[in-house]
VEXDREN-2710 file (C-alpha; in Angstrom, 1 decimal):
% VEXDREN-2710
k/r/px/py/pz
1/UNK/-69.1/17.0/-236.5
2/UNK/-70.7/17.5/-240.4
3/UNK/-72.7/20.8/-240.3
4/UNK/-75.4/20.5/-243.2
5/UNK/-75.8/22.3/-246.2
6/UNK/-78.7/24.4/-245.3
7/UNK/-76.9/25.1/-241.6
8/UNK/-74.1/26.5/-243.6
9/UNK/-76.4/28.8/-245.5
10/UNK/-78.1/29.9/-243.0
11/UNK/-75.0/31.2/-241.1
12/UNK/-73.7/32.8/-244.5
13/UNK/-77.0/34.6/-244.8
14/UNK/-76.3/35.5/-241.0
15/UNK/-73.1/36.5/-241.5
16/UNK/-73.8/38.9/-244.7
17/UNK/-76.4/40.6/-242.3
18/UNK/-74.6/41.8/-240.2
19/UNK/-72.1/42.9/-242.1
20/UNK/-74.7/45.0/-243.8
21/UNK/-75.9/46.2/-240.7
22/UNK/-73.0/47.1/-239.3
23/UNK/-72.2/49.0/-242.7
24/UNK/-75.5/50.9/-242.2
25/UNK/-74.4/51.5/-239.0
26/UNK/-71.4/52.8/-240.0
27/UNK/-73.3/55.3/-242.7
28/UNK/-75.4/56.5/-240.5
29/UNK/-72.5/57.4/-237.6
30/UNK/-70.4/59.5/-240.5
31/UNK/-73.6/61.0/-241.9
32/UNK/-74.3/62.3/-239.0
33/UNK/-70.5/63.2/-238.1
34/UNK/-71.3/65.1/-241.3
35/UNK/-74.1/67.1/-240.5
36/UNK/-72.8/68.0/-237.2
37/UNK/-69.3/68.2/-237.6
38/UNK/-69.1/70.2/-241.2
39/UNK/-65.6/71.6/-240.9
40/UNK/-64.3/67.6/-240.5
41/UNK/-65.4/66.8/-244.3
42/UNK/-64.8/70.4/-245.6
43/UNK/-62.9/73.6/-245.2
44/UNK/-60.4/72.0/-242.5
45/UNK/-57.6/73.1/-244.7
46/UNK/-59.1/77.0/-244.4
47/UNK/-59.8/75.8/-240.4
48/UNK/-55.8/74.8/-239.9
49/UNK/-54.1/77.7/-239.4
50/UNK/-56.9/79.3/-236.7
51/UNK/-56.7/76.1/-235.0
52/UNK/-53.0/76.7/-234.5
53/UNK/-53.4/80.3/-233.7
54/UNK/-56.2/80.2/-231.0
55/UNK/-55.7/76.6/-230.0
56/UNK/-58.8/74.0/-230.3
57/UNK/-61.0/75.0/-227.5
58/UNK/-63.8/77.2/-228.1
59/UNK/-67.5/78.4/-227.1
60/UNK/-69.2/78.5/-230.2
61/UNK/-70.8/75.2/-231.8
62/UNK/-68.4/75.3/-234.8
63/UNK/-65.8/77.8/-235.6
64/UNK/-67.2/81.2/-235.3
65/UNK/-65.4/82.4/-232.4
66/UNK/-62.1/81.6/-234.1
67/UNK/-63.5/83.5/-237.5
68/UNK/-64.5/86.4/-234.6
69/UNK/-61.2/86.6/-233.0
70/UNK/-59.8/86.3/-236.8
71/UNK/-61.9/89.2/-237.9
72/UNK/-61.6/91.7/-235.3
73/UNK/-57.5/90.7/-234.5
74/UNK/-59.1/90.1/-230.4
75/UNK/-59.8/94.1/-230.0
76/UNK/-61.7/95.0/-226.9
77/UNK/-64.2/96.6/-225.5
78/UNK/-66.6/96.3/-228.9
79/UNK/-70.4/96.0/-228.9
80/UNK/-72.5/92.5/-229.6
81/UNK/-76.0/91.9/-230.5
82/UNK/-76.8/88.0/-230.3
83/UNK/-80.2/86.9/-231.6
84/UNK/-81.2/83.9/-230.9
85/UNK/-78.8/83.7/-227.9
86/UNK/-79.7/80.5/-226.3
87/UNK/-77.4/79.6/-223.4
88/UNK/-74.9/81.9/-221.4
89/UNK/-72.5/79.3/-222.8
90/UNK/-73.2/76.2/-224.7
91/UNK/-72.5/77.4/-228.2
92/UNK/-71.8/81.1/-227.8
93/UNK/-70.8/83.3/-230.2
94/UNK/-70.5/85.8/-227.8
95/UNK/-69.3/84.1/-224.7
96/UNK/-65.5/85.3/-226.1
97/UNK/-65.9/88.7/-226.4
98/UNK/-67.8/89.4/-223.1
99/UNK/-65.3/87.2/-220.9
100/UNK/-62.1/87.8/-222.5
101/UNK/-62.1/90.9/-224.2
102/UNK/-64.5/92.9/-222.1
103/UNK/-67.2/93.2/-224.9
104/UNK/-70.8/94.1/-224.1
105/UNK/-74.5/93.8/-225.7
106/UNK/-77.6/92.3/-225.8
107/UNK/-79.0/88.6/-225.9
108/UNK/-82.1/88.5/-227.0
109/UNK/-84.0/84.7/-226.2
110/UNK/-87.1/84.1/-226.5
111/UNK/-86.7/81.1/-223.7
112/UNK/-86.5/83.2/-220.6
113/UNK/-84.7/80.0/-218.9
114/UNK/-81.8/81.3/-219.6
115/UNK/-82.2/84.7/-217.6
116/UNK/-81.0/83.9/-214.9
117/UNK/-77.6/82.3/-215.8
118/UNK/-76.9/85.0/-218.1
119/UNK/-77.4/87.7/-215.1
120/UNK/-75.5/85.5/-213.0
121/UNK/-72.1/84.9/-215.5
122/UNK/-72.5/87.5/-218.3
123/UNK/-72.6/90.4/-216.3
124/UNK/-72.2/93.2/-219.5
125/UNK/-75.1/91.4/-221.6
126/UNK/-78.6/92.7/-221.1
127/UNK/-80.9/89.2/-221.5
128/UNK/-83.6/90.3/-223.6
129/UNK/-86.8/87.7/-223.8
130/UNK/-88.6/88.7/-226.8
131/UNK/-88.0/87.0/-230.4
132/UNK/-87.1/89.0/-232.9
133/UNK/-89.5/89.5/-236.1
134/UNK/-91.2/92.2/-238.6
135/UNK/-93.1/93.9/-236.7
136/UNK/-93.6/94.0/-232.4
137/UNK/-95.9/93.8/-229.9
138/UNK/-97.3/90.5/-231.2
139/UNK/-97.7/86.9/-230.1
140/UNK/-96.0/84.0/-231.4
141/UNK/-95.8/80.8/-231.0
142/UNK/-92.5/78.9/-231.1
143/UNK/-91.7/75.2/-230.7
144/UNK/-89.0/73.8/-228.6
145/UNK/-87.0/70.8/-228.3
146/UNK/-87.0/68.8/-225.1
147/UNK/-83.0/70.1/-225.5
148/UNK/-83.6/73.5/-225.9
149/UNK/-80.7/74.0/-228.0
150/UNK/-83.2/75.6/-230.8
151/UNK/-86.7/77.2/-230.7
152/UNK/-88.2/77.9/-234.3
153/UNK/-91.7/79.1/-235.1
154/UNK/-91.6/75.8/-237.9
155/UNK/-92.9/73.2/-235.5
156/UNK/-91.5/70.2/-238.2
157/UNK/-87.9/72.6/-238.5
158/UNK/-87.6/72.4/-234.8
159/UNK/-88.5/68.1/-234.5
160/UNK/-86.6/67.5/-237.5
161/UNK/-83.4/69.5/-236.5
162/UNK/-83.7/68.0/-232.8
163/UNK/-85.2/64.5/-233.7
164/UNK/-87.5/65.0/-230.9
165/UNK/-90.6/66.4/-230.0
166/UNK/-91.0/70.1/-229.9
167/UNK/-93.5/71.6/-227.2
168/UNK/-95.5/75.2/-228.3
169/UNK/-94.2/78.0/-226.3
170/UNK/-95.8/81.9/-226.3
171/UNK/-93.7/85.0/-226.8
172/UNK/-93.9/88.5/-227.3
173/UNK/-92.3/90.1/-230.9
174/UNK/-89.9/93.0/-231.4
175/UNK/-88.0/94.3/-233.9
176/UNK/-84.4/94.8/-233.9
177/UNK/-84.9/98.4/-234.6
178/UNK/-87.0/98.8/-231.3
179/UNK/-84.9/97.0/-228.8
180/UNK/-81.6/98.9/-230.5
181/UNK/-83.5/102.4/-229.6
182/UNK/-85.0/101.3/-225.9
183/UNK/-81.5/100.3/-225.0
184/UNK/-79.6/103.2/-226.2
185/UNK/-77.5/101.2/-228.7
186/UNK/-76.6/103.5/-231.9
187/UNK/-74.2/101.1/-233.6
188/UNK/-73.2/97.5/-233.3
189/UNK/-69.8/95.9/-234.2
190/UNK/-71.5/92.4/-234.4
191/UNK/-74.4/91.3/-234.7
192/UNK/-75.1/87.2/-234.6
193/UNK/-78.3/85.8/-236.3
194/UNK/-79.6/82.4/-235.5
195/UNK/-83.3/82.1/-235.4
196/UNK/-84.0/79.1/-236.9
197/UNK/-86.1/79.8/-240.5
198/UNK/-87.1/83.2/-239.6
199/UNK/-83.9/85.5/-240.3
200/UNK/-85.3/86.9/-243.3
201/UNK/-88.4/88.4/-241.3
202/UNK/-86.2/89.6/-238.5
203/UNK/-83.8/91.2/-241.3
204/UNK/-87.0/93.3/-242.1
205/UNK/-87.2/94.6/-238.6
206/UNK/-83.5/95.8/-239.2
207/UNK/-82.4/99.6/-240.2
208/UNK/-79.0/98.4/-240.8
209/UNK/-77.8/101.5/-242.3
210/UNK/-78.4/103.2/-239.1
211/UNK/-76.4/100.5/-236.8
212/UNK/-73.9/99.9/-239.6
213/UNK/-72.5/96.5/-238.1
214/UNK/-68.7/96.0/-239.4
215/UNK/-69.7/92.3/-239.0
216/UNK/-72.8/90.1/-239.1
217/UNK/-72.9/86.0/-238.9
218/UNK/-76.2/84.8/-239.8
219/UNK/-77.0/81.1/-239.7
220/UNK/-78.2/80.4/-243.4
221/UNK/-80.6/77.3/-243.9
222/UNK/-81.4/76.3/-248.0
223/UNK/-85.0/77.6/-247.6
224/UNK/-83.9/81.3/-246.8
225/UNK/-80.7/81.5/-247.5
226/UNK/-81.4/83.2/-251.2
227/UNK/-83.8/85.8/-248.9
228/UNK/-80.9/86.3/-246.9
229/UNK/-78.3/87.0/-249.6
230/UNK/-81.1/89.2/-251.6
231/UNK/-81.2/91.4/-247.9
232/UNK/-77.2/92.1/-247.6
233/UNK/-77.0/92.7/-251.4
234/UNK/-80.0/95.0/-251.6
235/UNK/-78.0/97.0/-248.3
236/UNK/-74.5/97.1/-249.9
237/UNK/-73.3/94.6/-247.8
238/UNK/-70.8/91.1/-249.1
239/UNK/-70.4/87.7/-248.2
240/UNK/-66.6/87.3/-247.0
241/UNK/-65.1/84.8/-249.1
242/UNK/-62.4/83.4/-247.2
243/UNK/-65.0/82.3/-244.5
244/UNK/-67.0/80.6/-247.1
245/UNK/-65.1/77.2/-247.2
246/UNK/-64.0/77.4/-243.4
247/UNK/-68.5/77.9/-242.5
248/UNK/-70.7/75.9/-243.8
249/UNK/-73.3/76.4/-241.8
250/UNK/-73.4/80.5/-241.8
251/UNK/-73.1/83.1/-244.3
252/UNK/-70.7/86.4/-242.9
253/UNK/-71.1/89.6/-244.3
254/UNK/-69.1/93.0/-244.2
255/UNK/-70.3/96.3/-245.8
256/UNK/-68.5/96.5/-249.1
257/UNK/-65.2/97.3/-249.5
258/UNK/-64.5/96.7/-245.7
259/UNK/-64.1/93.0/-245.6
260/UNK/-60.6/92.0/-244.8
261/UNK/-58.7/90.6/-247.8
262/UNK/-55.9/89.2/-245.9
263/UNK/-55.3/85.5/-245.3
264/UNK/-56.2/83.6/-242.7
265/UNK/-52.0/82.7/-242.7
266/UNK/-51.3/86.8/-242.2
267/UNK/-52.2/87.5/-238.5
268/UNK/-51.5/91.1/-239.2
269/UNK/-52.9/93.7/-241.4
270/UNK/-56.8/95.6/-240.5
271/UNK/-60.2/95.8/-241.1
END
């Protein structure tokens, strides 16, 4: 059978299309491989040797519970403040430390959803259901994915991080400093941070010279991440270098001179 001229070119110009779309396709998948799988593309050779120490499982969206486990060398019995706590589980930072080293603190979530589970399997956290700002006793409004993984007070932030539609939810302010004093807490060994766009205002509600955290994660977007470095700096407090590579979603800090210096190879040594 004699296929014509033009039949031939239009399968050709078929054929090219879908290569290019599945190209595109292909783009697309590792771009977003990339921007939710970080530690694939870079730091995996500062990731290595924590994945062969504590094994590949963990809580935690990325790697901090490895970096926390790294940190403290698994000590017990230490005291957490999670902001931006989210669920009991699903990407914990602190999920670790409660349930396997007997840690205890606060989670404080604005989405009071999450009560209930966190009364229910995180019996040493206190669910707090405030978010965390400047000043208290306020009103806020804060958007919310129909996957409630984040809530940010940037409407666009929270749509464009979730690719979804974000619904207005009300909620009462506090600042760190206040719920520290009303539940007794006089010093925190870590404190997480992950409030979506508004860590630097929460950072002003924080006396961190009176708490003195040894360790502090704080989720670091481009728009405040200077802000956030400026706050640390201006309180004595570094970015730990070997966690720079190995995170590149977070900045973690350590009062100067207290950050660990060893390796991430040397298991032993202390903070």
């Amino acid at each position: 059978m004699r296929v014509s001229q033009q039949t031939l070119n239009i399968i050709g110009l078929a054929t090219v299309a879908v290569a290019v779309a599945a190209s595109a396709y292909d783009v697309g998948v590792k771009r977003t491989e990339y921007r939710l799988q970080p530690y694939l593309s870079r730091g995996s050779a500062e990731l290595q040797p924590l994945t062969t120490r504590y094994g590949s499982a963990r809580n935690s969206r990325y790697a901090e519970e490895w970096m926390l486990r790294d940190f403290f060398q698994d000590r017990r019995g230490g005291v957490f403040v999670d902001v931006g706590a989210n669920h009991y589980q699903r990407e914990s930072n602190t999920f670790y430390l409660e349930t396997q080293l007997g840690w205890s603190g606060l989670a404080i979530e604005p989405q009071i959803k999450f009560a209930a589970d966190y009364r229910t399997h995180r019996p040493l956290t206190t669910f707090v259901p405030l978010f965390v700002s400047d000043v208290s006793d306020r009103q806020a409004t804060l958007y919310v994915p129909s996957n409630d993984l984040i809530a940010s007070f940037d409407k666009h932030f929270a749509e464009a991080e979730s690719q979804s539609s974000a619904n207005p939810v009300s909620s009462q302010t506090t600042t760190l400093d206040d719920i520290l004093d009303h539940h007794g807490i006089r010093e925190v060994d870590f404190l997480s941070m992950d409030i979506e766009l508004h860590e630097p205002q929460a950072l002003k509600g924080f006396s961190i010279e009176r708490f003195h955290p040894a360790l502090v994660v704080v989720e670091s977007h481009p728009p405040v991440r200077q802000q956030i470095l400026d706050y640390f700096t201006s309180h004595k407090y570094v970015v730990i270098g070997k966690y720079l590579r190995a995170d590149t979603e977070n900045l973690w800090f350590a009062p100067l001179g207290q950050a660990r210096t060893d390796s991430f190879h040397d298991p032993g040594g202390s903070h």
